[in-house]
TISEDREN-709208 format. One line per 4 residues: number of its first residue (from 1); for each residue x, y, z of N, C-alpha, C, O, CB. Coordinates in steps of 0.2 Angstrom, whole numbers, m for minus. Glycine has a CB too. Layout:
<guses>
NUM) X/Y/Z/X/Y/Z/X/Y/Z/X/Y/Z/X/Y/Z; ...
</guses>
This chain:
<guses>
1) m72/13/14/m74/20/16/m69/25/12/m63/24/13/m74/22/23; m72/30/8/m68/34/6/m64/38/10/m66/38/16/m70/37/3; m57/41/8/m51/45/13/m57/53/14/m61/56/11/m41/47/8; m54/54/18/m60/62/20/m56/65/16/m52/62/13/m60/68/30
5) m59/72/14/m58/77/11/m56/83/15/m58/83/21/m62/77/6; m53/89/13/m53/94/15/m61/98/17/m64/99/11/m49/95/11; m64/101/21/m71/104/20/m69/110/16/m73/111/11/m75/105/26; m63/114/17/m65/121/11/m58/120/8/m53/121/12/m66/130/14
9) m57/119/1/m53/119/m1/m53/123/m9/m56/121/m14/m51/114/0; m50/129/m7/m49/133/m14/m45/133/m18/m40/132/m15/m49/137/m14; m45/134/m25/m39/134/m31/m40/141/m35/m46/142/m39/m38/127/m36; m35/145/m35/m36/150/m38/m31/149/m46/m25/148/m45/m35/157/m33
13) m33/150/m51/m28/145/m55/m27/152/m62/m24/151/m67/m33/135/m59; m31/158/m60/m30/163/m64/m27/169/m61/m30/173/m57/m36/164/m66; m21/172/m63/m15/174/m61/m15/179/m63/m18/179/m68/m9/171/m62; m14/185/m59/m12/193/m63/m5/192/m69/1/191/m66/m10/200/m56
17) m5/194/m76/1/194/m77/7/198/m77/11/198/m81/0/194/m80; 6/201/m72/12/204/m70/15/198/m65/21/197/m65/11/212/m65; 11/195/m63/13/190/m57/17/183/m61/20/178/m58/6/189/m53; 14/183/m69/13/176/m74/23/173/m72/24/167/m70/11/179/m86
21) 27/177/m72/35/175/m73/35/171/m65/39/165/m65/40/182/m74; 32/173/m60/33/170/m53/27/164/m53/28/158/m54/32/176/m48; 22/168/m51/14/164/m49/13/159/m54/14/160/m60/6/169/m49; 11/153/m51/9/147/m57/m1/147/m54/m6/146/m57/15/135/m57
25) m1/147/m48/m9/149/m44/m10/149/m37/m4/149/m34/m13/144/m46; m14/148/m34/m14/148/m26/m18/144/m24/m22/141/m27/m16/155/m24; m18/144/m17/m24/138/m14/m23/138/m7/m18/138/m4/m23/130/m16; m30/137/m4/m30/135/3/m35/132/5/m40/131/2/m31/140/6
29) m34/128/12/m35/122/13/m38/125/21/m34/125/27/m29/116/11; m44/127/20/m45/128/28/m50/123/31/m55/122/28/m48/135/29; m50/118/37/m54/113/37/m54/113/46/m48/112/49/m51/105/33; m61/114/49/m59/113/56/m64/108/58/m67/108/64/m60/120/60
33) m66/104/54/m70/97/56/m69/93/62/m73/89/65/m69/93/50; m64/94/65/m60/91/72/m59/85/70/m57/82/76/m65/92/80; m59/80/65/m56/75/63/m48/74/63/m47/78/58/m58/75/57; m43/72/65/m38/72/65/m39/66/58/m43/62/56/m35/70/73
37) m31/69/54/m32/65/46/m24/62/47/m21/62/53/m34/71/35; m22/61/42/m15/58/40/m15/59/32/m18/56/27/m14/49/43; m11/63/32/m11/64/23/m4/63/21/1/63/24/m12/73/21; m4/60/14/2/57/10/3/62/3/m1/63/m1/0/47/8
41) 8/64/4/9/68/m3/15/66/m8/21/68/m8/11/77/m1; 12/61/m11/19/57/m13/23/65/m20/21/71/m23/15/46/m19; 28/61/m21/31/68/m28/27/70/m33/25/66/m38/39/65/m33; 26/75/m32/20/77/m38/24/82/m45/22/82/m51/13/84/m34
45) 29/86/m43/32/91/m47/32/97/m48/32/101/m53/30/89/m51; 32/98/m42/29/105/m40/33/108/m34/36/105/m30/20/105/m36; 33/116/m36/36/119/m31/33/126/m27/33/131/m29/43/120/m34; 31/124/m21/27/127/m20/30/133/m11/34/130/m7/19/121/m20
49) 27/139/m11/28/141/m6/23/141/0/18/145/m1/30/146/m7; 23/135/8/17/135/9/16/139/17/20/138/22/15/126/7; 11/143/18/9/145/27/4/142/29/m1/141/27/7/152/29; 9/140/36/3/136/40/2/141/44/5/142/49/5/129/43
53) m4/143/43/m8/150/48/m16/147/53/m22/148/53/m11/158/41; m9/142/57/m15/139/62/m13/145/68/m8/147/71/m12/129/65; m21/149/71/m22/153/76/m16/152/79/m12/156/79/m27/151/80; m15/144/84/m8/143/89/m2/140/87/2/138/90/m10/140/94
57) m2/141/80/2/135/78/5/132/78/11/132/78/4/135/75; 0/125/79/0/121/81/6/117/78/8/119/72/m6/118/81; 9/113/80/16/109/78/13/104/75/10/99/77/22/107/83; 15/104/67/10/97/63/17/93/60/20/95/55/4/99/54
61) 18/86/67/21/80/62/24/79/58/21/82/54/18/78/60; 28/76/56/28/73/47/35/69/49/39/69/53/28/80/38; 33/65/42/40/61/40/41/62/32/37/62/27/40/52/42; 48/64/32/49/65/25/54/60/20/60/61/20/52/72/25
65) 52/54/18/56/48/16/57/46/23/63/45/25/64/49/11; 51/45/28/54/41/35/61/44/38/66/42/39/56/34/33; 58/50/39/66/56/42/60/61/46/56/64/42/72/63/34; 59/62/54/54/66/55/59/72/53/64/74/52/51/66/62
69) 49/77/55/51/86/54/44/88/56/39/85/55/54/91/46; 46/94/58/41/99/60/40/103/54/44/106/50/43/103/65; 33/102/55/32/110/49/29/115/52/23/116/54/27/110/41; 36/122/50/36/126/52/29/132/51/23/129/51/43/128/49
73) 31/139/50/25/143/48/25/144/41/20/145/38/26/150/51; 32/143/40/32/146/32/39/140/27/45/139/28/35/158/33; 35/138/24/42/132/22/40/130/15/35/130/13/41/122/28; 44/130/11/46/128/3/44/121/3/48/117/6/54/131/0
77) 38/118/m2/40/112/m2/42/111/m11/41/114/m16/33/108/3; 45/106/m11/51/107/m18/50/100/m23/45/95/m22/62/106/m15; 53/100/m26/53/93/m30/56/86/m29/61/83/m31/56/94/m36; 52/84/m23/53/81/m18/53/72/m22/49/70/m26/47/84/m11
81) 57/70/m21/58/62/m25/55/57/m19/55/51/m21/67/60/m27; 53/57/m13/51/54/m8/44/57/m6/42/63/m7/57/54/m3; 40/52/m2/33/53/0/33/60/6/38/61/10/30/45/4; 28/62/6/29/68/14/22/64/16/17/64/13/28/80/13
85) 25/62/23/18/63/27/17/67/35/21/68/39/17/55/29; 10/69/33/8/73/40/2/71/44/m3/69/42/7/79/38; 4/72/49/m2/70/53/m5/75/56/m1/79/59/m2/67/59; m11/77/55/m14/84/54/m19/83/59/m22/78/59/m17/86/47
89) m20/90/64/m26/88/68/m33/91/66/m34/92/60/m25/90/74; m37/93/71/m43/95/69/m45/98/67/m51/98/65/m45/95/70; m40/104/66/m42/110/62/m34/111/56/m30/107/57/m43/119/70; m34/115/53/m29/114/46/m31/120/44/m38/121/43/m31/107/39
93) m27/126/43/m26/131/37/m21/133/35/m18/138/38/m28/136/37; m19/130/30/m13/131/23/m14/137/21/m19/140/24/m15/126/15; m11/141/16/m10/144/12/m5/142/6/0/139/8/m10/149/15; m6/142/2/0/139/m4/0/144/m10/m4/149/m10/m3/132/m7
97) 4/143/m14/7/145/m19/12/143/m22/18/144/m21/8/148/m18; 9/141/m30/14/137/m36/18/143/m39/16/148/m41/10/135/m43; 26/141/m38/30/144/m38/32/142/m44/32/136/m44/33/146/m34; 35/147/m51/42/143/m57/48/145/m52/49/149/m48/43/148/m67
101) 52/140/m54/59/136/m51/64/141/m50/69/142/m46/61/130/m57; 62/145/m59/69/150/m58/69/155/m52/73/158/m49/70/153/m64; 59/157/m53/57/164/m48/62/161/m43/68/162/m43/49/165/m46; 57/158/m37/60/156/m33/68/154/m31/70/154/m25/57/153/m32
105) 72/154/m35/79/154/m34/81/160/m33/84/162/m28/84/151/m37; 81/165/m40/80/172/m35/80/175/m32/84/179/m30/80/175/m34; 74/175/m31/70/178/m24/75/176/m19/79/181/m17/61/175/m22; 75/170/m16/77/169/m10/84/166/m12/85/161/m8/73/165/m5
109) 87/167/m16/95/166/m20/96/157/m14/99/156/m9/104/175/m18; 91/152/m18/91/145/m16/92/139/m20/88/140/m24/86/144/m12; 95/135/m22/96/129/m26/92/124/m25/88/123/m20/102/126/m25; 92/120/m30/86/113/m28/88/109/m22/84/105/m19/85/108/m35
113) 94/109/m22/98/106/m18/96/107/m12/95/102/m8/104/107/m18; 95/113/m11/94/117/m4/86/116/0/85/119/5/97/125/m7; 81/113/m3/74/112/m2/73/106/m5/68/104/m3/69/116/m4; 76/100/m11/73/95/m12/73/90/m7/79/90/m4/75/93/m18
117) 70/85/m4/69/81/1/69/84/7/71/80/12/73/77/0; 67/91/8/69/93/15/62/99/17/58/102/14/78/97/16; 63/99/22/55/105/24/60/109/25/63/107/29/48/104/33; 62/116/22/64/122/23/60/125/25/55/126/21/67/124/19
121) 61/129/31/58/134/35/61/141/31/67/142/31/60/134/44; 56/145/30/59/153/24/60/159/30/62/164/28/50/156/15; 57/157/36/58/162/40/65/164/42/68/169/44/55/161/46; 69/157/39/76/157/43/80/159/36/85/161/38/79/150/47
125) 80/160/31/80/162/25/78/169/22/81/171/17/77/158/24; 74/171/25/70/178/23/66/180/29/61/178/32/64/176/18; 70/186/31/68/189/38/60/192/36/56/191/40/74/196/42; 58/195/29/52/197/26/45/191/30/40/193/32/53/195/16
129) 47/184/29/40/181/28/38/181/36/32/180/37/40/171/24; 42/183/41/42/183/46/33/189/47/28/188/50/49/184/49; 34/195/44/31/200/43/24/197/40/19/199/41/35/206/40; 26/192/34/22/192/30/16/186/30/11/186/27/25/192/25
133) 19/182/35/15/176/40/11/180/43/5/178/43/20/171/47; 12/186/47/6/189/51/3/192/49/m1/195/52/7/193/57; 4/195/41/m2/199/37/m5/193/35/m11/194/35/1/203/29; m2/188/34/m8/185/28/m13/181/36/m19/180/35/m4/176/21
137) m11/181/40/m14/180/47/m18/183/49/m23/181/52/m11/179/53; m19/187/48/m25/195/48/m29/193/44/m35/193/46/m22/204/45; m28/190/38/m35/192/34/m40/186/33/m39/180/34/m32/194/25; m45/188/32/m51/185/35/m53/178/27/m57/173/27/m58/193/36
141) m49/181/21/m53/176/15/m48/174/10/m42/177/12/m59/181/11; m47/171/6/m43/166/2/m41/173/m3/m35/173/m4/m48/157/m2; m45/178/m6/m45/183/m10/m39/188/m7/m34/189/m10/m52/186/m10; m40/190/m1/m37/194/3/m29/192/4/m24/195/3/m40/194/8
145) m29/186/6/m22/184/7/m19/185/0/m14/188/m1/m21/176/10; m24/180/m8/m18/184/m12/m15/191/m12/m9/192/m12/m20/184/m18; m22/196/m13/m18/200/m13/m12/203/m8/m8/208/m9/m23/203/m14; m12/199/m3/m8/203/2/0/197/1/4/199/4/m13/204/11
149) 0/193/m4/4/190/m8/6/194/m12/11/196/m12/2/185/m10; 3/195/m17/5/196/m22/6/205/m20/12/206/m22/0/193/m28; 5/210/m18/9/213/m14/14/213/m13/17/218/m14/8/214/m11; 18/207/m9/25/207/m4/28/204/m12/33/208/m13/25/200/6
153) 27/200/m17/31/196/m21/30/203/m28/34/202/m33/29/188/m23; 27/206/m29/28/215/m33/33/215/m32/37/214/m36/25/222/m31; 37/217/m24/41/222/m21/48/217/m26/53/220/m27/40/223/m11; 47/212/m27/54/208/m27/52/202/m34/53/196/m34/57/204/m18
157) 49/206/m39/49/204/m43/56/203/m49/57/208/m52/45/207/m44; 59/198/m51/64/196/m54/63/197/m61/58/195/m64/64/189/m52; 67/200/m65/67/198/m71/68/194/m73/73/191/m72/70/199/m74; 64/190/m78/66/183/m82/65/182/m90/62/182/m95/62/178/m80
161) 73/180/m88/75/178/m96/72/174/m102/68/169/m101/79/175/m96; 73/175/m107/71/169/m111/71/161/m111/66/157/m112/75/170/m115; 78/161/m108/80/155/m106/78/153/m99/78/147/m97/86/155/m107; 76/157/m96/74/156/m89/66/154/m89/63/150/m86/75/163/m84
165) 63/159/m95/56/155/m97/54/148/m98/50/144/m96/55/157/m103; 58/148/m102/60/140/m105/61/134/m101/57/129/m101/68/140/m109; 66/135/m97/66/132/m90/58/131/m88/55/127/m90/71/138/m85; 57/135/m84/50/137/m82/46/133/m85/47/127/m83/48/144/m83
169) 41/133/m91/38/130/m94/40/124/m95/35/120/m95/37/133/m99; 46/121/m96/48/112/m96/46/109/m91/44/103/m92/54/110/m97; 48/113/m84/47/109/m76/40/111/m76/38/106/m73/52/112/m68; 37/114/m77/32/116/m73/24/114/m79/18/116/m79/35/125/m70
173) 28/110/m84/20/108/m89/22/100/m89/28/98/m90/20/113/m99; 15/97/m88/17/90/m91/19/86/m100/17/89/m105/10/87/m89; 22/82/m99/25/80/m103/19/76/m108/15/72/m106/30/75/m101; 18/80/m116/13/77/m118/14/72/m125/10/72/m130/10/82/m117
177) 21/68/m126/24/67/m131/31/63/m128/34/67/m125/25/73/m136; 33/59/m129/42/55/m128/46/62/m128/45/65/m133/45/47/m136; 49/63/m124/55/70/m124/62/65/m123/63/63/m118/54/78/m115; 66/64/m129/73/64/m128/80/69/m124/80/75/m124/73/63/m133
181) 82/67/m123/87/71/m119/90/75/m124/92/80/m121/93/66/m114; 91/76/m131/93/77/m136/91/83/m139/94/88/m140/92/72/m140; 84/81/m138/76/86/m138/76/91/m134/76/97/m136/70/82/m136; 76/89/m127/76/95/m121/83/99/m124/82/104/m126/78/91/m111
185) 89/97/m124/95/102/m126/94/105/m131/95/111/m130/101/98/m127; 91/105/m136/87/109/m142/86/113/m140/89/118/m141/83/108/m146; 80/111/m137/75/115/m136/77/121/m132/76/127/m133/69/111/m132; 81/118/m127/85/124/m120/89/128/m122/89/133/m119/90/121/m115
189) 93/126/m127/98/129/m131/105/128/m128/110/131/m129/96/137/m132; 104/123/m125/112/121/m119/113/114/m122/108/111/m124/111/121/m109; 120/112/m120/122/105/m124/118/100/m117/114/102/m113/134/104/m125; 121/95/m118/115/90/m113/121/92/m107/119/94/m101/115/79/m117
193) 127/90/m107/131/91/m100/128/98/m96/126/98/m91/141/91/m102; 130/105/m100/127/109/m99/121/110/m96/121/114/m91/128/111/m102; 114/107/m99/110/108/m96/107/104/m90/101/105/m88/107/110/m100; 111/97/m87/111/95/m82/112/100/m76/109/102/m71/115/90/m83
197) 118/101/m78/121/106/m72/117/113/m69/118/116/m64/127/109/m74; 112/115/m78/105/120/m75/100/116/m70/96/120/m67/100/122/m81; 100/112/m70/94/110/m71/94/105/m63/89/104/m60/94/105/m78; 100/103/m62/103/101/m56/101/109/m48/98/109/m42/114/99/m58
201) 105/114/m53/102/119/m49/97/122/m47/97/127/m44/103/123/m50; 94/119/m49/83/121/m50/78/114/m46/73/114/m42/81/119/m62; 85/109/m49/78/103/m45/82/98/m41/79/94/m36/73/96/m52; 90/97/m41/93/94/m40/93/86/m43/95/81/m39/93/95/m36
205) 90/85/m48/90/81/m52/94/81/m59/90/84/m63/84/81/m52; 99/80/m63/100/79/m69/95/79/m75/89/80/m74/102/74/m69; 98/79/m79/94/76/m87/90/74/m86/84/75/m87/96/73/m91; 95/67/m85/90/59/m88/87/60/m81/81/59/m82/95/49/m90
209) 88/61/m74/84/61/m69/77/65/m71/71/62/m71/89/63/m63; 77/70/m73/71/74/m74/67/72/m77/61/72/m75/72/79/m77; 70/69/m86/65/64/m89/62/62/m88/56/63/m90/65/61/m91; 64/56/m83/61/51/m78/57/53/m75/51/51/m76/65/48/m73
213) 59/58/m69/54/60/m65/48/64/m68/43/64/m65/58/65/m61; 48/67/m75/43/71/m77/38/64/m81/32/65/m81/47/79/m84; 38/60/m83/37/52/m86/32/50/m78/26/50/m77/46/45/m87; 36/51/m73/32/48/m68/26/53/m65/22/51/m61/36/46/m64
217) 26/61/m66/22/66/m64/18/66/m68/12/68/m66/25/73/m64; 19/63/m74/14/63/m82/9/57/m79/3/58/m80/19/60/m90; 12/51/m76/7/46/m77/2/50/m70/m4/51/m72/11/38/m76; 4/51/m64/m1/55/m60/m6/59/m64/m12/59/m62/2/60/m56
221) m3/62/m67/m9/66/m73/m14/63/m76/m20/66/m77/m6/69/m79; m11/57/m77/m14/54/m82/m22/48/m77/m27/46/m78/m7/48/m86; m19/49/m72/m22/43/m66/m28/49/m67/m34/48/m69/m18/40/m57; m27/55/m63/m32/59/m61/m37/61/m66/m43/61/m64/m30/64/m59
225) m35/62/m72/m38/64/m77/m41/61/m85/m44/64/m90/m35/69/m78; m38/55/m83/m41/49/m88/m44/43/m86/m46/42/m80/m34/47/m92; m45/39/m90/m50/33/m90/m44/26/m91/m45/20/m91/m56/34/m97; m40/28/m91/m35/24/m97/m32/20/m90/m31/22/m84/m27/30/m103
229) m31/13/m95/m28/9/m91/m23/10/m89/m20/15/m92/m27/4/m93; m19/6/m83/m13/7/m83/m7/4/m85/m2/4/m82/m12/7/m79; m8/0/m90/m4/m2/m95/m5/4/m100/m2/4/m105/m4/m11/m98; m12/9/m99/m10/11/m107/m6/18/m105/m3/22/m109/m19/12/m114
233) m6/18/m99/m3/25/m94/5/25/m98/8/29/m101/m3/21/m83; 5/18/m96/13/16/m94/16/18/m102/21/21/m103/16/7/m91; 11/15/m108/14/18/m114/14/23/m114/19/25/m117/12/16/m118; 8/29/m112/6/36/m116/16/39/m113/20/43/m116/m5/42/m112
237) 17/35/m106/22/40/m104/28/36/m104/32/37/m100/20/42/m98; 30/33/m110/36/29/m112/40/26/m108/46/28/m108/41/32/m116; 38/22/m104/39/17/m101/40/12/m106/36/10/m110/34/17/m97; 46/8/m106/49/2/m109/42/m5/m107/41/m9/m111/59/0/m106
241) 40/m5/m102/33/m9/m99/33/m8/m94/37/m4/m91/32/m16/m100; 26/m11/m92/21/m11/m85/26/m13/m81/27/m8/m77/14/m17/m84; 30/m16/m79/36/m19/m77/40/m13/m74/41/m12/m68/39/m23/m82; 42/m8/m80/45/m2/m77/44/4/m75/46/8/m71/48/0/m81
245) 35/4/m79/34/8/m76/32/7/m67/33/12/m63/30/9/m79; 29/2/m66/28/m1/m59/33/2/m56/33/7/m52/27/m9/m58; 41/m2/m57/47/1/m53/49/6/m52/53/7/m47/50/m1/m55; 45/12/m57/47/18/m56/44/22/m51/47/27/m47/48/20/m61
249) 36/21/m52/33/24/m50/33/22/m40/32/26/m35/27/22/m55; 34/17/m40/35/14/m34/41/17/m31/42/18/m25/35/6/m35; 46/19/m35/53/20/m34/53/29/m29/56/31/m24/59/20/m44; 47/33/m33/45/40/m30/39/40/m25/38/45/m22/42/44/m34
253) 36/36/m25/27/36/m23/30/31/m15/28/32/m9/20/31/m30; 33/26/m16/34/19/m10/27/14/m12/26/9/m9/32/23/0; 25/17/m15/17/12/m18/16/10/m25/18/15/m29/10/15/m17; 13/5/m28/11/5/m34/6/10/m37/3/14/m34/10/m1/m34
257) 6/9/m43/1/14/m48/m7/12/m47/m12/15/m48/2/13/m57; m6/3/m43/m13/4/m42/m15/3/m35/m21/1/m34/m18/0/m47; m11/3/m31/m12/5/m24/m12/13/m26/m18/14/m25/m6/2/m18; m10/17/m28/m13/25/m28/m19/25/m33/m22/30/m32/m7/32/m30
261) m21/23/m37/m25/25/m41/m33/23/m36/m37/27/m36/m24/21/m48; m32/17/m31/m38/15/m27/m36/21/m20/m40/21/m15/m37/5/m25; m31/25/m20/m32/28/m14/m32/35/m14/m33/39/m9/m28/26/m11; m32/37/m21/m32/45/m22/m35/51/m20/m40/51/m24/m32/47/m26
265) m36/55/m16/m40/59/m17/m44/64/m24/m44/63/m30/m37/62/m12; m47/70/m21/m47/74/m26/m42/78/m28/m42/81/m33/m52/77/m25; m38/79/m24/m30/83/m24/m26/79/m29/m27/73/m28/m24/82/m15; m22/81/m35/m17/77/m38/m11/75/m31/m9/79/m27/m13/82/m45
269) m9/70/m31/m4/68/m27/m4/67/m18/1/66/m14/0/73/m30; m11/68/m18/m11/67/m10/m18/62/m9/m22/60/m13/m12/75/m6; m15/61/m2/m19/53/0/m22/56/6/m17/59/9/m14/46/2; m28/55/10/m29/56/16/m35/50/19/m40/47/17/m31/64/16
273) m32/51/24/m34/43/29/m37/45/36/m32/48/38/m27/38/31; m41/44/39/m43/45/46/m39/42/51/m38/36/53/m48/42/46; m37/47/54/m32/43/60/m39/42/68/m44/45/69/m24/50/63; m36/37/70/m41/34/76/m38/34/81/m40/32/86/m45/26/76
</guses>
């Protein structure tokens, strides 16, 4: 049997460009089917700001690398190298939003360190979202809430740099070509030691860690939106072989490439299962 799906789930993937340096797009997941699910969101590569604007807000579950937590009202989820799972009841509304790496460190002056592998609650962080949980709770449609988003992130819009661009576009675009560590430093305009230590600050990952990790975000890409075997996966995304790739992918996900490829949803990177 297939995993259920969400019944309304929207993606808004066209951004005001005043908003382009912050916003990568938006989405919401409203579903009151009374199904209780179990959803798996293994590391996708994304850094997103998400509200859970359940009426009573209801306390949803989870384990994060087998570590429980609550998710809060309003919580950053990051470039997470371990699976998140939730157990979700019968009713579900998200609000989300693709953040670039650098925005969000200024805004809420935070490190990768400081959200990778963890549910950070932003209420405790930002006395604002407290205000801004009960606007977007008011409004009746997926439209509205942007606007009433992109409103509160005007007010505290960040300058960004050249190099803050740069940044931005490397984490946040899939790899479409072998990138050497050599290459990324070029490209960044920082020596390789140097731009670890950016880069640590953003994802909490290194260099060669990022590589890796962006190799393994690629092959997700590749499962969802290709036909291609998964030996030819493992090549397009320079994988030394099937062998490594398997280990790697397994090393972020807890599953093989084709235990997710047989369990994927329509979502990149998430799994949903019927709980009984």
């Amino acid at each position: 049997m297939l995993p259920p799906e969400p019944t309304d789930f929207a993606l808004e993937s066209t951004v005001s460009p005043v908003l382009k340096n912050v916003v990568q797009r938006f989405w919401q997941v409203n579903r009151r089917d009374g199904n209780a699910i179990r959803e798996t969101i293994i590391p996708k590569g994304s850094v997103e700001i998400i509200f859970n604007l359940q009426e009573d807000s209801v306390a949803i579950p989870g384990l994060i690398g087998g570590r429980d937590f609550k998710i809060p009202r309003c919580f950053i989820s990051g470039f997470h190298t371990v699976p998140v799972s939730l157990e979700i009841p019968g009713r579900q509304l998200f609000f989300g939003v693709f953040v670039n790496p650098t925005a969000l460190r200024k805004i809420f002056r935070i490190q990768g360190k400081d959200f990778t592998n963890h549910c950070v609650d932003l209420m405790l962080i930002d006395a604002s979202m407290n205000s801004l949980w009960h606007r977007l709770m008011e409004q009746h449609t997926f439209n509205e809430r942007i606007n009433v988003f992109t409103d509160w992130v005007i007010k505290r819009l960040p300058e960004t740099s050249k190099h803050e661009k740069l940044f931005d576009d490397f984490l946040t675009t899939t790899l479409t070509k072998p990138t050497s560590a050599d290459e990324v430093s070029k490209m960044l305009c920082y020596s390789p030691r140097h731009l670890s230590r950016k880069l640590y600050e953003l994802t909490a990952m290194n260099l060669e860690q990022t590589l890796i990790y962006k190799r393994y975000v690629q092959a997700i890409d590749l499962i969802h939106h290709s036909q291609l075997l998964l030996t030819e996966i493992a090549h397009v995304c320079d994988f030394s072989d099937q062998s490594h790739f398997t280990k790697t992918f397994r090393s972020y996900a807890y599953m093989k490439p084709t235990e997710y490829r047989s369990a994927k949803s329509h979502v990149s990177g998430h799994i949903f299962q019927n709980v009984r």
